[in-house]
Residue frames as a rotation matrix with the C-alpha (Angstrom) as fourth column:
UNK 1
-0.215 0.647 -0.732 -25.71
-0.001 -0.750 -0.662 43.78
-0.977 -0.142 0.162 15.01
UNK 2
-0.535 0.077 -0.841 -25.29
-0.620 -0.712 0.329 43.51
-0.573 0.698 0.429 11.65
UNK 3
-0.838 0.546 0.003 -27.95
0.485 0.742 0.462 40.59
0.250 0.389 -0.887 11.03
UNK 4
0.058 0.995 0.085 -30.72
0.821 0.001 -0.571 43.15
-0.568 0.103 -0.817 12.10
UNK 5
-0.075 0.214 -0.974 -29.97
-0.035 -0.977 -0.212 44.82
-0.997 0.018 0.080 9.58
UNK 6
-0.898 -0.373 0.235 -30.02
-0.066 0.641 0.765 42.74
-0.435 0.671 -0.600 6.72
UNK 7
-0.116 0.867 -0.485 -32.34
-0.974 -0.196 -0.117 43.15
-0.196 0.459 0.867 3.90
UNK 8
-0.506 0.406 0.761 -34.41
-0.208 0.799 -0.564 39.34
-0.837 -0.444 -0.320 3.88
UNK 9
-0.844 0.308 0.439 -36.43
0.395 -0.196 0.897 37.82
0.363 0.931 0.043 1.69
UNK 10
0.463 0.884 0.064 -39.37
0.856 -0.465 0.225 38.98
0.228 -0.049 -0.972 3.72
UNK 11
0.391 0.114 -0.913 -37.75
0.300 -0.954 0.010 42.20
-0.870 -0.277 -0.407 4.75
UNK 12
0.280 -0.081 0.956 -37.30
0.959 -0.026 -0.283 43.24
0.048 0.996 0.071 0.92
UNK 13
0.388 0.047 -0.920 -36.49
0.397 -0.910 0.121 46.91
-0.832 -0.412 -0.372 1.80
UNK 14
-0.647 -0.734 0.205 -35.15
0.409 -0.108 0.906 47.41
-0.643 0.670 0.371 -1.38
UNK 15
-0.325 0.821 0.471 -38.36
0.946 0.294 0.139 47.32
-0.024 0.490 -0.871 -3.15
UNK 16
-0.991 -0.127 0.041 -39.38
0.118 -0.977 -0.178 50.70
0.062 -0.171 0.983 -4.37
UNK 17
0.128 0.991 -0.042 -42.92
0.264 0.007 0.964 50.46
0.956 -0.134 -0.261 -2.21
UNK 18
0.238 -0.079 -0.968 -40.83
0.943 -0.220 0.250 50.69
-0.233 -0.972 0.022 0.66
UNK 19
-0.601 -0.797 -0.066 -38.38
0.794 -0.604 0.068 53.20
-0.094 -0.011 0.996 -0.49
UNK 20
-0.729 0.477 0.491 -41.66
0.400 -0.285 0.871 55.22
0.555 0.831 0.017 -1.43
UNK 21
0.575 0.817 -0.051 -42.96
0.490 -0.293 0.821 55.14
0.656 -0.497 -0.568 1.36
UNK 22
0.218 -0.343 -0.914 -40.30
0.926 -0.224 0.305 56.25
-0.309 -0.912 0.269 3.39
UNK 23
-0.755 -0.380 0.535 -39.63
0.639 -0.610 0.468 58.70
0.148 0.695 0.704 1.00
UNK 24
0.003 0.671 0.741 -42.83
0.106 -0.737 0.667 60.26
0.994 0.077 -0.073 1.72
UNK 25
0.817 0.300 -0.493 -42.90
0.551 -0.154 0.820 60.00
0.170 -0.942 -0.291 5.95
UNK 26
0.325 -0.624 -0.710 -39.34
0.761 -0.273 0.588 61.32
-0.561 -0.732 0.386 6.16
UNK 27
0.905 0.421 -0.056 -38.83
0.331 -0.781 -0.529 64.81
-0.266 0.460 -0.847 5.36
UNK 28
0.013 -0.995 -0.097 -34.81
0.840 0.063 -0.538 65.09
0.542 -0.074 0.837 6.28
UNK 29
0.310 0.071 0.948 -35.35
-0.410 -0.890 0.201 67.53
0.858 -0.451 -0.247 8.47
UNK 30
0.871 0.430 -0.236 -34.93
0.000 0.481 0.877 64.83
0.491 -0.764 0.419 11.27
UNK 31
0.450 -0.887 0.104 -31.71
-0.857 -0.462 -0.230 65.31
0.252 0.014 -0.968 12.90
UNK 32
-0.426 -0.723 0.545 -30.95
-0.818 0.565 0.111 61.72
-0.388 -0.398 -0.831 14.38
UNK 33
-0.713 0.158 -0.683 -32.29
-0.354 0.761 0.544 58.37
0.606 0.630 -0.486 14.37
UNK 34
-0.688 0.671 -0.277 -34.27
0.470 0.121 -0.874 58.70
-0.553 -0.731 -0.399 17.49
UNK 35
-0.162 0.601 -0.782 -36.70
-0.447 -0.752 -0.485 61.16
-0.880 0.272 0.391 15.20
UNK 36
-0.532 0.085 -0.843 -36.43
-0.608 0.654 0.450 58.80
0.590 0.752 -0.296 11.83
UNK 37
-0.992 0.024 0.120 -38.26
-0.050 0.815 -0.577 56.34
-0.112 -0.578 -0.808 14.44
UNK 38
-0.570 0.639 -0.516 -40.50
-0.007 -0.632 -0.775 58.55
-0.821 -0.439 0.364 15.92
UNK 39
-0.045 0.615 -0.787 -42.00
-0.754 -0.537 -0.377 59.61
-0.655 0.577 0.488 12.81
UNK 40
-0.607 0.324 -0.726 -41.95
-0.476 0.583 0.659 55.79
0.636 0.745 -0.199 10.59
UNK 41
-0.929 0.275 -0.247 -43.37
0.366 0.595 -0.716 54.55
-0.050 -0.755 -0.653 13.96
UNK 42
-0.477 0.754 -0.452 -46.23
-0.155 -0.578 -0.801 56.82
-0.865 -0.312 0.393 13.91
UNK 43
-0.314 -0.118 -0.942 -46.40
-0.863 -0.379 0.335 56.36
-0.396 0.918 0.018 9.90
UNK 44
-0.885 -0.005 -0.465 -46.76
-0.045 0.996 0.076 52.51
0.463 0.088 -0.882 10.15
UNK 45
-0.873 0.487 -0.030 -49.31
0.245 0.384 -0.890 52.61
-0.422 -0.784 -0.455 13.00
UNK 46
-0.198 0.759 -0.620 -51.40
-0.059 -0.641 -0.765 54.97
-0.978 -0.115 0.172 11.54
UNK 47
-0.475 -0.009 -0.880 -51.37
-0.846 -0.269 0.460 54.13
-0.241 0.963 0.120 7.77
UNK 48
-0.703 0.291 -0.649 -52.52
-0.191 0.802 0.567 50.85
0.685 0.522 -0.508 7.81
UNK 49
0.251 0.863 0.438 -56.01
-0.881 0.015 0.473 49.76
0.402 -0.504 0.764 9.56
UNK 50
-0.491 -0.870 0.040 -55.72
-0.868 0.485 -0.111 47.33
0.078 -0.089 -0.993 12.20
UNK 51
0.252 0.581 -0.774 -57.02
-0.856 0.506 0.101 43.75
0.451 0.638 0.625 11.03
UNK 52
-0.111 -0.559 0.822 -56.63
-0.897 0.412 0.160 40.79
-0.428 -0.719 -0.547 13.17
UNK 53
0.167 0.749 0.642 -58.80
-0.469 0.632 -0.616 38.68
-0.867 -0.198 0.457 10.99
UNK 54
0.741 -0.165 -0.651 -56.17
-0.556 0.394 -0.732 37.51
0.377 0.904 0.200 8.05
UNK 55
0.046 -0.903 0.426 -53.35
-0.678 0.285 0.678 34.90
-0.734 -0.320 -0.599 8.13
UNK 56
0.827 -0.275 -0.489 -51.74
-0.315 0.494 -0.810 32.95
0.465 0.825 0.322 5.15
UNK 57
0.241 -0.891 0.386 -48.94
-0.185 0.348 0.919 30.33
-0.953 -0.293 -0.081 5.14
UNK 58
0.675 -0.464 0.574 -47.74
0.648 0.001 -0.761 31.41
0.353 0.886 0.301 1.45
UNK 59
-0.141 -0.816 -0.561 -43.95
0.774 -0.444 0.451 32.73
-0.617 -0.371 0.694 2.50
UNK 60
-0.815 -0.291 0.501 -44.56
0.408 -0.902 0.140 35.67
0.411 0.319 0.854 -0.87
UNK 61
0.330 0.605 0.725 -47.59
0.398 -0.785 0.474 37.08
0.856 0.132 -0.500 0.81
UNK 62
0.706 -0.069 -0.705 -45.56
0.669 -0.263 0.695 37.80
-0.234 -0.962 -0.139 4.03
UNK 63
0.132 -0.621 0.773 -43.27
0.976 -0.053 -0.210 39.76
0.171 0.782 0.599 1.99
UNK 64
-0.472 0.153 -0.868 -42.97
0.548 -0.721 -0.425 43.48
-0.691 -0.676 0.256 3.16
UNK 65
-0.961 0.163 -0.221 -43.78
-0.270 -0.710 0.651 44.90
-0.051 0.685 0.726 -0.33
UNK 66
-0.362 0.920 -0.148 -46.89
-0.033 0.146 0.989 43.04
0.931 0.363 -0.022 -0.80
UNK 67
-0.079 0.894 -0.441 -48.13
0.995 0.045 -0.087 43.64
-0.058 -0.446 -0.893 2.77
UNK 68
-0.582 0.023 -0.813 -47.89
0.014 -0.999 -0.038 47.40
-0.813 -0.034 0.581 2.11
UNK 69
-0.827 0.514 -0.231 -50.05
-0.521 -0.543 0.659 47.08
0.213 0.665 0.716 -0.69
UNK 70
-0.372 0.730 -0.574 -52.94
0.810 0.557 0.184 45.84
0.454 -0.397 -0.798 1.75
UNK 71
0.229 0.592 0.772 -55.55
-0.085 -0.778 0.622 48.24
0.970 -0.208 -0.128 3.29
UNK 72
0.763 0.329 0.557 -55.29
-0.549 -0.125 0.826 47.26
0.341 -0.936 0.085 6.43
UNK 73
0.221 -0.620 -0.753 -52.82
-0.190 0.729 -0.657 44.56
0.957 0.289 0.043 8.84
UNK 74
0.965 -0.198 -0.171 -52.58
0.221 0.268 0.938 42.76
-0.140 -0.943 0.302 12.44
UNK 75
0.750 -0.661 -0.020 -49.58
-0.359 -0.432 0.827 43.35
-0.555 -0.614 -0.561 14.53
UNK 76
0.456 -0.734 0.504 -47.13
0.136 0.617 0.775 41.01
-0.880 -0.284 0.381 12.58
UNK 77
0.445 0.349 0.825 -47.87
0.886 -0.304 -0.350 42.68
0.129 0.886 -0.445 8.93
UNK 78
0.953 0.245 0.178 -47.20
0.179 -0.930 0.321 46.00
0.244 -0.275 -0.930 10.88
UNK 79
0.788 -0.612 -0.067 -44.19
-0.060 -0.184 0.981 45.09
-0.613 -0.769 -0.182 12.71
UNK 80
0.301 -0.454 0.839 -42.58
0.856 0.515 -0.029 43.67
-0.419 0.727 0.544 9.26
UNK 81
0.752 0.217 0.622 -43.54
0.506 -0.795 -0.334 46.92
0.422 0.567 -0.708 7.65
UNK 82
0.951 -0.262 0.167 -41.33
-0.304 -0.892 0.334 49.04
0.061 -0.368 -0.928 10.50
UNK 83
0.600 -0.651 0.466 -38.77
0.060 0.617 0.785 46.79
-0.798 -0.443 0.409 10.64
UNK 84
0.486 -0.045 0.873 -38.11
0.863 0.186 -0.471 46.64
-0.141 0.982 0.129 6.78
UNK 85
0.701 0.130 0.701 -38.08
0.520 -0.765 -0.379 50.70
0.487 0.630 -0.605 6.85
UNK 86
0.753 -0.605 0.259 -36.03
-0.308 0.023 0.951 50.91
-0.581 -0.796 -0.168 10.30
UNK 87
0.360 -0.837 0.412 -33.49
0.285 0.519 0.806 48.87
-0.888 -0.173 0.426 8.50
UNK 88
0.551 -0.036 0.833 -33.72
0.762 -0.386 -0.521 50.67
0.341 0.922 -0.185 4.67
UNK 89
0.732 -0.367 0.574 -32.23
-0.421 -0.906 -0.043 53.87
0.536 -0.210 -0.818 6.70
UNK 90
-0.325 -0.765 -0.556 -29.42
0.180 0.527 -0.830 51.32
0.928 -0.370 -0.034 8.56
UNK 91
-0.539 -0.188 0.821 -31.01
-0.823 -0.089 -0.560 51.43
0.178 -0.978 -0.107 11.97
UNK 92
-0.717 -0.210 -0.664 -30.92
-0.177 0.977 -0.119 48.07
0.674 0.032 -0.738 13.10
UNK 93
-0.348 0.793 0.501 -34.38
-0.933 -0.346 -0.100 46.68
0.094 -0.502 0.860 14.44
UNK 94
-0.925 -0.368 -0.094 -35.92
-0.354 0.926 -0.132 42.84
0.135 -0.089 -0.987 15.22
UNK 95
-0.158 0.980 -0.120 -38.82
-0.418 0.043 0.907 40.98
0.894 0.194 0.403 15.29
UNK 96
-0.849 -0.246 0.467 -40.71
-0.526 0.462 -0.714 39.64
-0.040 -0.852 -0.522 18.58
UNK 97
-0.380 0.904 -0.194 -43.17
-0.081 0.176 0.981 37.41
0.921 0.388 0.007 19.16
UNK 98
-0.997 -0.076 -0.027 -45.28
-0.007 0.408 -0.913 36.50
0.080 -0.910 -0.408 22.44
UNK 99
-0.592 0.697 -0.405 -48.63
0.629 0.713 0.310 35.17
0.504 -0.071 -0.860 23.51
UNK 100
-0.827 0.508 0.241 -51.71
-0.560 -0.712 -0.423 38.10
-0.043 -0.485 0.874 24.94
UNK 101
-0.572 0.820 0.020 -55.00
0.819 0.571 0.057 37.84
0.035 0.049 -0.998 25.76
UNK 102
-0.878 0.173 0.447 -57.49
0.196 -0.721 0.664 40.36
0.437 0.671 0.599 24.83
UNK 103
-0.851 0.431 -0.299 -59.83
0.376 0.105 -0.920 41.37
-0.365 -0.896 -0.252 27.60
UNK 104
-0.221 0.586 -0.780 -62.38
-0.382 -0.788 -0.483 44.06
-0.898 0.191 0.398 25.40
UNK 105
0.444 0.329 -0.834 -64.28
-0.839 -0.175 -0.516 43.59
-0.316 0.928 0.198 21.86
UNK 106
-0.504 -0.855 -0.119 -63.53
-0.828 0.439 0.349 40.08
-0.246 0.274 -0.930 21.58
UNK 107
0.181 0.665 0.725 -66.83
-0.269 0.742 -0.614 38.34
-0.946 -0.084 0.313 20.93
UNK 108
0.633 -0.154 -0.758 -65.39
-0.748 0.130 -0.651 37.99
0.199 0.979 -0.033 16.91
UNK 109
-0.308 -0.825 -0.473 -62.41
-0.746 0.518 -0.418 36.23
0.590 0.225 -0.775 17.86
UNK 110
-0.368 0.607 0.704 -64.55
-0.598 0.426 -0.679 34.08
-0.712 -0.671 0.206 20.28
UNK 111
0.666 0.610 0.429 -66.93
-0.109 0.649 -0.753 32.85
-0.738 0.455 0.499 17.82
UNK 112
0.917 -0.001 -0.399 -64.41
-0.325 0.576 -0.750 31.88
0.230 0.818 0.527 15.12
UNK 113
-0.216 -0.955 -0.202 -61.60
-0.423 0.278 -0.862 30.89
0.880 -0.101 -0.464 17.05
UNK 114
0.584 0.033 -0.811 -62.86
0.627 0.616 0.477 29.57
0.515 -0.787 0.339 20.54
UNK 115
-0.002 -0.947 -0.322 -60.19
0.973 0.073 -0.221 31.89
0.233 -0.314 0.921 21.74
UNK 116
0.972 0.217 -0.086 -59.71
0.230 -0.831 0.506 35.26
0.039 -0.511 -0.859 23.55
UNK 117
0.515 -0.850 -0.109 -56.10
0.118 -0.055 0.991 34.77
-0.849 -0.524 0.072 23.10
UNK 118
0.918 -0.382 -0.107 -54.26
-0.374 -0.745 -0.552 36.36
0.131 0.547 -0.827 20.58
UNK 119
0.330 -0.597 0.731 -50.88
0.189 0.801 0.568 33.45
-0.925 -0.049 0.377 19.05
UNK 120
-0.052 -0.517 -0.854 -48.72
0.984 -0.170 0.043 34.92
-0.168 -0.839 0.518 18.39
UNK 121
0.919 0.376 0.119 -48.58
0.393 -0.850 -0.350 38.74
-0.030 0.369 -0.929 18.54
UNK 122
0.035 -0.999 -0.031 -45.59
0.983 0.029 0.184 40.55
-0.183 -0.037 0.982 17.34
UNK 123
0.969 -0.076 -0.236 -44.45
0.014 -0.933 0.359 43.70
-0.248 -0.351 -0.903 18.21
UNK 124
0.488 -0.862 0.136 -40.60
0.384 0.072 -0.921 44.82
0.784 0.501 0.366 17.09
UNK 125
0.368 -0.537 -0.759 -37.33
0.505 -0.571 0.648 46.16
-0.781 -0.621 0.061 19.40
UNK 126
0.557 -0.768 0.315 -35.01
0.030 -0.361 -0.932 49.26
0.830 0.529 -0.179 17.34
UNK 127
-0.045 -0.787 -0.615 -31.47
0.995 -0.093 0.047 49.75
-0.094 -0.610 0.787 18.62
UNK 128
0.466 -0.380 0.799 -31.27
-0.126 -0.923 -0.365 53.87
0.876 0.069 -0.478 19.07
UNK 129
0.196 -0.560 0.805 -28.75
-0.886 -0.453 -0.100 55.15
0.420 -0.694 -0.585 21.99
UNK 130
-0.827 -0.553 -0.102 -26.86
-0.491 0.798 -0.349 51.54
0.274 -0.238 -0.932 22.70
UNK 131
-0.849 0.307 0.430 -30.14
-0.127 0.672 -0.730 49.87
-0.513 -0.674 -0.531 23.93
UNK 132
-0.888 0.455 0.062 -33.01
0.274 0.416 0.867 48.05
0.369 0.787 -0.494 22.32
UNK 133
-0.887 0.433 -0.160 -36.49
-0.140 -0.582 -0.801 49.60
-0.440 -0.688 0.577 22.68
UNK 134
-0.450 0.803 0.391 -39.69
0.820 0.545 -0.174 47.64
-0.353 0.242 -0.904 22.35
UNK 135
-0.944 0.237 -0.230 -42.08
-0.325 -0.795 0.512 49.12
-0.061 0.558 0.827 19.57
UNK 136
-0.691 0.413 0.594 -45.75
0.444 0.890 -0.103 48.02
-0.571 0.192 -0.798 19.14
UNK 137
-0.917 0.235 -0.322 -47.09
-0.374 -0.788 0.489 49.74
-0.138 0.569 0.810 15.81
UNK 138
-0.781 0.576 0.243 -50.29
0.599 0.579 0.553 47.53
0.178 0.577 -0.797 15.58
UNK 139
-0.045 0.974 -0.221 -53.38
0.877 -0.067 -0.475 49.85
-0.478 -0.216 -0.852 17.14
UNK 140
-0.352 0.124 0.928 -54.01
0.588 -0.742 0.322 52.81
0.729 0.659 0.188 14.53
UNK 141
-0.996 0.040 -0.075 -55.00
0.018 -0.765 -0.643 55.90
-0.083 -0.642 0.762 16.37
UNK 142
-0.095 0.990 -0.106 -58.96
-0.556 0.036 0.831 55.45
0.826 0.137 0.547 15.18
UNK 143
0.023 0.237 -0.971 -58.78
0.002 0.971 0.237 52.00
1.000 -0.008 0.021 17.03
UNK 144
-0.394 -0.385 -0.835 -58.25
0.416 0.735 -0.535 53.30
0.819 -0.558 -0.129 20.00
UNK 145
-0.917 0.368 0.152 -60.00
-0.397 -0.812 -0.428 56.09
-0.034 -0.453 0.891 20.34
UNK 146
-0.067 0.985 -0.162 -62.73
-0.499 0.108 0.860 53.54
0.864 0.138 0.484 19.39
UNK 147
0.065 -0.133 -0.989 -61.51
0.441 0.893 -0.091 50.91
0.895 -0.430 0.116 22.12
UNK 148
0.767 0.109 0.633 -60.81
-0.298 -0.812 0.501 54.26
0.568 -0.573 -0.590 24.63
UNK 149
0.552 -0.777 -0.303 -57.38
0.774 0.344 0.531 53.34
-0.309 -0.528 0.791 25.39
UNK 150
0.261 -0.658 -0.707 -54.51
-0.204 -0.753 0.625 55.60
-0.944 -0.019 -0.330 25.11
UNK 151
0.952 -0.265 -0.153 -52.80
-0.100 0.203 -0.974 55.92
0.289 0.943 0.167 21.52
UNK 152
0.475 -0.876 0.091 -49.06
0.802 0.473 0.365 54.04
-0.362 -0.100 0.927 21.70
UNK 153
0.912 -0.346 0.222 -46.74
-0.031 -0.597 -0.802 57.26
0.410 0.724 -0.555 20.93
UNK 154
0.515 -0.778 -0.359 -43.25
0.840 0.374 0.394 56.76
-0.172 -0.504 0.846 21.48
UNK 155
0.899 -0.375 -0.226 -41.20
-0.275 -0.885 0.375 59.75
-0.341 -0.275 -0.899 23.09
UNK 156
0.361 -0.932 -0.037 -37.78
-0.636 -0.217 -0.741 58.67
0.682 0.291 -0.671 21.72
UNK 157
-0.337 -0.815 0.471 -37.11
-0.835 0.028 -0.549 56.96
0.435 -0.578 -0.690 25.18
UNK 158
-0.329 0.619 0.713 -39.69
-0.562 0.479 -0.675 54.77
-0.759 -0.622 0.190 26.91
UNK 159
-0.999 0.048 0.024 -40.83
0.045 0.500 0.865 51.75
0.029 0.865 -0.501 24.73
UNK 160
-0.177 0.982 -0.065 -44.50
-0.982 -0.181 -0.061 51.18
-0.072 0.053 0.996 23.76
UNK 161
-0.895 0.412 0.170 -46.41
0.284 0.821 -0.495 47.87
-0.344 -0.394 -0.852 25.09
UNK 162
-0.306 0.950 -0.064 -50.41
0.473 0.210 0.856 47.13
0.826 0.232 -0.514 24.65
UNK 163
-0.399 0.386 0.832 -52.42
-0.539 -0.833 0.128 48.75
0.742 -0.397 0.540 26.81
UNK 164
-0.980 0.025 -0.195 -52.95
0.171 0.597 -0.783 47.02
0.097 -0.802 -0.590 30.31
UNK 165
-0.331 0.804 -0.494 -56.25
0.631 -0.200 -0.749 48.86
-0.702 -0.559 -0.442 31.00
UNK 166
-0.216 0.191 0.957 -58.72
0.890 -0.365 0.274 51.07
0.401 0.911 -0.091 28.91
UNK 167
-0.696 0.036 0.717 -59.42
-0.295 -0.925 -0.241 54.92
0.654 -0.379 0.654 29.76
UNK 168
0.402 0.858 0.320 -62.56
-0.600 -0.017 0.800 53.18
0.692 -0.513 0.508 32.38
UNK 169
-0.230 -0.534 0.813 -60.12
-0.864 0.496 0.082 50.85
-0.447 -0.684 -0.576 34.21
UNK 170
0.688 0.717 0.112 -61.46
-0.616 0.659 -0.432 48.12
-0.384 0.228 0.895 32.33
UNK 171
0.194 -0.696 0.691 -58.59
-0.115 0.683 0.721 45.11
-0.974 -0.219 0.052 31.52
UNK 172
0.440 0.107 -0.892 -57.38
-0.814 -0.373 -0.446 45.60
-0.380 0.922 -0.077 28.27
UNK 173
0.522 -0.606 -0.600 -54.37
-0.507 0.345 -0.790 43.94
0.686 0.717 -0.127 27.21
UNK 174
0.480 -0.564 0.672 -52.25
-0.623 0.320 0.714 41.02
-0.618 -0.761 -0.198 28.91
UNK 175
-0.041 -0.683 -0.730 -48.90
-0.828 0.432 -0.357 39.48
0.559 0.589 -0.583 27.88
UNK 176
0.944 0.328 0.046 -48.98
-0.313 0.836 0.451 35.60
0.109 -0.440 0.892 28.79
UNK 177
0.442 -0.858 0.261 -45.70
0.496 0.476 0.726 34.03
-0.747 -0.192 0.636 27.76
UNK 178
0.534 -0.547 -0.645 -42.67
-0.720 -0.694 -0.006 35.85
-0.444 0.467 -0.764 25.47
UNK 179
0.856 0.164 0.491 -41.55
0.147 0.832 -0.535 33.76
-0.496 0.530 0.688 22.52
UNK 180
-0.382 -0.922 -0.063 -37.74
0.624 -0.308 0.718 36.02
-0.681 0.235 0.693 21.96
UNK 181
0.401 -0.035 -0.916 -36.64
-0.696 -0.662 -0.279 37.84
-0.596 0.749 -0.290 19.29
UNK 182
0.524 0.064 0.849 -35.78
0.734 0.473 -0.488 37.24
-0.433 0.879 0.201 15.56
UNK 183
-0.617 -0.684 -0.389 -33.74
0.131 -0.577 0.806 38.40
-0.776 0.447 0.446 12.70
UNK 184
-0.832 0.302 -0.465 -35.78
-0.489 -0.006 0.872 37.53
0.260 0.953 0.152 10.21
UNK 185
-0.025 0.999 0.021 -39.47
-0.903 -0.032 0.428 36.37
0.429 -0.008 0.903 9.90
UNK 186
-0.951 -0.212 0.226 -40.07
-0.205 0.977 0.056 32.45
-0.233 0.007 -0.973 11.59
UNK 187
-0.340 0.753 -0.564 -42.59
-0.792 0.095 0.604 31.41
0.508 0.651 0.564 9.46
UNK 188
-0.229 0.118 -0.966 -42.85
-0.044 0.990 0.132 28.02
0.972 0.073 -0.222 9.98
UNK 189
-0.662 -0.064 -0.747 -42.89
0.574 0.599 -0.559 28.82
0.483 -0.799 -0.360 13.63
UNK 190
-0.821 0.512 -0.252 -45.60
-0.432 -0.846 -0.312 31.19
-0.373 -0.147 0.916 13.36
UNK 191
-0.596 0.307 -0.742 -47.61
-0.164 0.858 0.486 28.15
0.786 0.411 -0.461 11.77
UNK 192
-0.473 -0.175 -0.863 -47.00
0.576 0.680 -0.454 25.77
0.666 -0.712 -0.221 14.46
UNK 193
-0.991 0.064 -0.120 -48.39
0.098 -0.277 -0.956 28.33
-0.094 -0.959 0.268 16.98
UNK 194
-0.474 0.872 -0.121 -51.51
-0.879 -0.460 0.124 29.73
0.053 0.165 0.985 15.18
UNK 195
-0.130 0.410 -0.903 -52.14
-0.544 0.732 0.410 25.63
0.829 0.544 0.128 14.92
UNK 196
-0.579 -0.360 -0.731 -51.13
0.465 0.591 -0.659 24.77
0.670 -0.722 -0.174 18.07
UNK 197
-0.969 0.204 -0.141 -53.69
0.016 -0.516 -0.856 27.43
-0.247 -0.832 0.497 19.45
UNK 198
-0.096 0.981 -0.170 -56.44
-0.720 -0.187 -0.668 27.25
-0.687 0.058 0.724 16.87
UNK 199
-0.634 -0.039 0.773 -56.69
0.291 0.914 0.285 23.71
-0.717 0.405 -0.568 15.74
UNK 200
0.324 0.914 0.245 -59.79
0.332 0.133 -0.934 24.88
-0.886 0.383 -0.260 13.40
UNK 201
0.811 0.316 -0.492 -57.71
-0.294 -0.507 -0.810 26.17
-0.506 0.802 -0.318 11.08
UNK 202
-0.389 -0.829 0.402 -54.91
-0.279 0.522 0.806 23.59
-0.878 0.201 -0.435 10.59
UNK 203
-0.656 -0.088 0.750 -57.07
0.547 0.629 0.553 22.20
-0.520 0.773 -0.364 7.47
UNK 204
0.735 0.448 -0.509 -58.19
0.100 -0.814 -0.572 25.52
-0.671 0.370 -0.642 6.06
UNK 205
0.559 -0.676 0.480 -56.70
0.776 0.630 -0.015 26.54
-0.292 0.381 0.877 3.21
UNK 206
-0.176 -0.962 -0.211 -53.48
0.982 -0.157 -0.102 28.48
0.065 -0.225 0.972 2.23
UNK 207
-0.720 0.040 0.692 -55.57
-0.057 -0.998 -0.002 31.85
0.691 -0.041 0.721 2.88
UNK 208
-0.225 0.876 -0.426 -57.72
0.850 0.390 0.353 32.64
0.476 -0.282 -0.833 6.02
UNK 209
-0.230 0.331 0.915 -59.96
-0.362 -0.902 0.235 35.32
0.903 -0.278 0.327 7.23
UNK 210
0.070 0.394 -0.917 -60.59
0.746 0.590 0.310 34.36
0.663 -0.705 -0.252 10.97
């Protein structure tokens, strides 16, 4: 257990952006660690706009301090962020990755990717009450009231997944294949996929908007 909790070089939790920020979401009023979730979960989702359309392979912009000091951030940016702050308070948390496909509002990722699929998305587990419980801070509460899906709030008990379906029945969200968990960021194999899925941007260079 005690490797998810280990401060990384991307999970930097030391850094006093994080400590700053938790400092401001948690009040100490919370009594456990099931409420310290609750409330950076909600704090992550909702502070940062979600952005599907950035990815770099420079190892200091994946850093947790310097994506907090971005406006906005796709699911893996996000999940870093809770993870980082999950572990700054000693509750031990992990990264996942796996492979969706994106049924709604996808004619952007269409035209500059060829692709409706969505390589990889990552989403985090925390340990609270002996068992590991899937988190997925990436859709801000705007985003979904724009998309008309439900907003991802996590009761303490029940994990939080993408949305299968939007508030019309209409196919939202589908998981394809599940890529494990992590201690620590896999760059290199977070590459290899975005290449292996969108060849167009294997000879782009070491910043893309897509």
């Amino acid at each position: 257990m005690e490797k998810y909790l280990k401060e990384t070089f991307f999970f930097n939790y030391s850094h006093p952006i994080v400590k700053e920020f938790i400092l401001q979401h948690l009040t100490g009023e919370e009594r456990n660690a099931v409420e310290q979730t609750q409330k950076l979960y909600i704090a992550v989702r909702d502070h940062w706009r979600y952005n599907p359309y950035h990815f770099t392979t420079q190892k200091e912009d994946w850093q947790v301090h310097a994506l907090m000091q971005r406006p906005d951030g796709h699911c893996l940016d996000k999940g870093i962020i809770l993870i980082s702050c999950l572990r700054a308070i000693g509750i031990p948390a992990r990264l996942c990755l796996a492979k969706v496909k994106n049924h709604l509002g996808v004619e952007k990722l269409l035209a500059y990717l060829g692709s409706d699929v969505i390589v990889p998305h990552g989403y985090i587990e925390v340990f609270l009450n002996d068992s590991w419980i899937i988190l997925t801070p990436a859709f801000n509460k705007e985003l979904c009231e724009i998309m008309k899906v439900d907003v991802m709030d996590f009761d303490g008990k029940n994990g939080t997944v993408f949305q299968a379906y939007n508030s019309n029945g209409n196919q939202f969200m589908e998981y394809l294949e599940d890529y494990g968990h992590f201690d620590d960021l896999p760059l290199e194999k977070i590459t290899q996929l975005v290449y292996d899925h969108y060849p167009v941007l294997r000879d782009k260079m070491k910043e893309v908007m897509f």
